[in-house]
C-alpha positions as CSV (number, residue, x, y, z in Angstrom):
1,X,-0.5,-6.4,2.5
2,X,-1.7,-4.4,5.5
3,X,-0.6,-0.7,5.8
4,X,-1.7,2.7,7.4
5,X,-0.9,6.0,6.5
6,X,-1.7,10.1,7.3
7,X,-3.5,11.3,3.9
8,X,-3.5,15.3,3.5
9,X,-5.9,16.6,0.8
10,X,-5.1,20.0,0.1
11,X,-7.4,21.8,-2.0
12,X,-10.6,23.8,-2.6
13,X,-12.9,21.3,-1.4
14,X,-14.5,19.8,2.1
15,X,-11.4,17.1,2.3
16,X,-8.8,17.7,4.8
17,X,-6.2,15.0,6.8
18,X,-7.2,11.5,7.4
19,X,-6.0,8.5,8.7
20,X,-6.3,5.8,6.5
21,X,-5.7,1.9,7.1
22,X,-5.7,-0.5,4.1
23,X,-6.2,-4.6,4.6
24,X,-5.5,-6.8,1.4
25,X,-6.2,-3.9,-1.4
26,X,-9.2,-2.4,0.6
27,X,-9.6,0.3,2.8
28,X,-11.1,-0.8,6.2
29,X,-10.5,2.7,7.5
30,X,-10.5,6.3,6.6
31,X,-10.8,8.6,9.5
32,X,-10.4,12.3,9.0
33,X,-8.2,14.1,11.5
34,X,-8.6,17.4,12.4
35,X,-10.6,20.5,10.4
36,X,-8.8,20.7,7.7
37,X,-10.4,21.6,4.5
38,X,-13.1,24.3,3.4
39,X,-15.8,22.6,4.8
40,X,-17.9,19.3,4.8
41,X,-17.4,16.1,6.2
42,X,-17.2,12.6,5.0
43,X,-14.3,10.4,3.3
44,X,-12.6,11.2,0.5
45,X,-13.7,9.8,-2.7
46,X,-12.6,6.3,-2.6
47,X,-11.0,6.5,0.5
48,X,-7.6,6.1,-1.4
49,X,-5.5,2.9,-1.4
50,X,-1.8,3.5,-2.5
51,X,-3.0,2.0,-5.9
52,X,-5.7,4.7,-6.2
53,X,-3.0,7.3,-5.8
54,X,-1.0,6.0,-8.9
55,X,-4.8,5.8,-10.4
56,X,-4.7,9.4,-9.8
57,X,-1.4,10.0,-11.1
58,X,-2.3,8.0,-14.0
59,X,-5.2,9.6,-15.0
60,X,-3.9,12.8,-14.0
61,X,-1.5,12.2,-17.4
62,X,-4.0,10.8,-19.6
63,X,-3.5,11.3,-23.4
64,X,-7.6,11.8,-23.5
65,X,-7.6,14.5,-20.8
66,X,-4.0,15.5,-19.5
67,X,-3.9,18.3,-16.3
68,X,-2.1,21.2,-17.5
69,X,0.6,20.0,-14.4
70,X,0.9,17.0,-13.2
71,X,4.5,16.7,-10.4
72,X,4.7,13.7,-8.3
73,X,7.5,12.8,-5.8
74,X,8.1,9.2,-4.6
75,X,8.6,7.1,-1.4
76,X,12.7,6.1,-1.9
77,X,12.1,2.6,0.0
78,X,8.4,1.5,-0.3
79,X,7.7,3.7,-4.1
80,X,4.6,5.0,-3.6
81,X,3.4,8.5,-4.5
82,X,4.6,10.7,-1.4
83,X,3.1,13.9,-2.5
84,X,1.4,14.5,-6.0
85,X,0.5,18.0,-6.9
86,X,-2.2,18.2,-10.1
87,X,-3.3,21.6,-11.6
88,X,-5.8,21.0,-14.1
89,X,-6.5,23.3,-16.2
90,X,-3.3,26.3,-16.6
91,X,-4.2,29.8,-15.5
92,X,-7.3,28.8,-13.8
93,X,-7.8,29.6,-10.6
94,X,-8.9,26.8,-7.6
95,X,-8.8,23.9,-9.6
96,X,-5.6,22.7,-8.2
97,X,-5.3,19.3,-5.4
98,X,-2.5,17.9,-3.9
99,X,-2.2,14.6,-1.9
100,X,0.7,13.8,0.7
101,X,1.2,10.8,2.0
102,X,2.9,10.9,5.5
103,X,3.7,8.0,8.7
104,X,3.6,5.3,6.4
105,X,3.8,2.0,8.0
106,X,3.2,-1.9,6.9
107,X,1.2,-3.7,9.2
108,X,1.4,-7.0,11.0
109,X,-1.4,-9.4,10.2
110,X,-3.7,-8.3,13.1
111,X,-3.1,-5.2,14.2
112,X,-4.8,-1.6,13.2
């Protein structure tokens, strides 16, 4: 499956808005939008897939090391996570990240 969506890291870190386009499990493209963020440039760590946002959900509950807040809202026709906010650890202060998912969109075989 082929898809592209708008990613929006919100945090305290150097992330931001990117565009991200995903080919057979793999992201082929992650291009930040924008100046979002505190600062820095780059790709997010690992450039996230739709599965590496329920990875992040996932571990986000873990038994072994659960955030003190984990609320996720999801896509009604495709599923996916559509905005996940985490806060680590409870009464700390800038530890928290969320991720929304926005323009969603399956793509034909060959276009980007």
């Amino acid at each position: 499956m082929a898809y592209r969506y708008t990613l929006d890291i919100d945090c305290f870190c150097p992330w931001g808005r990117f565009d991200v386009v995903v080919r057979n499990g793999e992201v082929v493209q992650a291009r930040r939008v924008g100046s979002g963020g505190v600062g820095g440039s780059g790709q997010p760590p690992g450039a996230l897939t739709i599965d590496g946002l329920f990875t992040v959900v996932s571990q986000a509950r873990s038994s072994s090391s659960p955030a003190a807040n984990v609320t996720v809202s999801y896509d009604e026709r495709y599923g996916y996570p559509q905005r996940i906010s985490i806060d680590r650890i409870a009464d700390a202060v800038d530890d928290e990240i969320s991720y929304t998912v926005s323009d969603f969109q399956v793509l034909e075989r060959d276009s980007t």
